[in-house]
C-alpha positions, 0 to 999 in steps of 0.5 A: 500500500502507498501511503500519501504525502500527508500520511509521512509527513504526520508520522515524521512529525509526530516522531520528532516531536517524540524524540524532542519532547519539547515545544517545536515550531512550523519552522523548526519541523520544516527546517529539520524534515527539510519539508515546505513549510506551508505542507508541515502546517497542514499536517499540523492542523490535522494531527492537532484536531484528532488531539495527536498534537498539542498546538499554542498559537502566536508569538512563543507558540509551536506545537508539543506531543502530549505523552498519550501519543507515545502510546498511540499506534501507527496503525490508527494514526495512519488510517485517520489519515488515509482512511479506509477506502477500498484500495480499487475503485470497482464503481467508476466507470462500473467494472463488469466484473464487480459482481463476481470478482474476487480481487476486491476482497483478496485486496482488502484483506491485504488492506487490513493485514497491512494495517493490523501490522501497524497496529502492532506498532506504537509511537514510542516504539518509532523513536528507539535508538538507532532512529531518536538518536537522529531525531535528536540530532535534527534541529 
């Protein structure tokens, strides 16, 4: 499965922002993930609505990893940012094979292992050494 420009600039963020354990800013992410600044604003808004982070607005504001996210899977932030849309479209244009197909299902349940997989894996479990020790190095 192909994961969105979104879906890997969330969970580099939301890395960082675990490793560094300390109030970052937009500029900062950007400068550090070496992403455009107006992409990593974005994905902050959207990591800050599900409350994945914590974000202070104006003048000495930045954004903060609040410590239940350490603990979140993988698996769930990627689907708030994927979805879980059918990986095929079978509707548009309707396929002829859509009532007897197979491969729909076969490819759904591939959805859903790759996704099982990640729900095996948490925030924290991201940042373990060799990766945070390079986290911590990056601004």
């Amino acid at each position: 499965m192909h994961l969105s420009r979104a879906t890997d600039i969330a969970l580099r963020i939301l890395m960082l922002a675990a490793a560094q354990r300390r109030q970052l800013t937009i500029d900062e992410l950007a400068a550090a993930l070496d992403v455009p600044r107006n992409h990593v604003a974005k994905v902050v808004q959207r990591l800050q609505r599900p409350g994945w982070l914590t974000t202070t607005r104006g003048r000495g504001g930045g954004i903060t990893l609040p410590d239940a996210t350490l603990g979140a899977s993988v698996g769930r932030i990627v689907r708030d940012f994927e979805g879980v849309a059918e990986v095929v479209d079978c509707d548009t244009p309707p396929c002829p094979l859509r009532a007897a197909c197979r491969l729909r299902g076969a490819l759904r349940n591939a959805q859903e292992a790759f996704f099982a997989s990640l729900d095996d894996v948490v925030l924290q479990d991201l940042i373990a050494p060799p990766t945070g020790t390079t986290l911590l190095t990056l601004t």
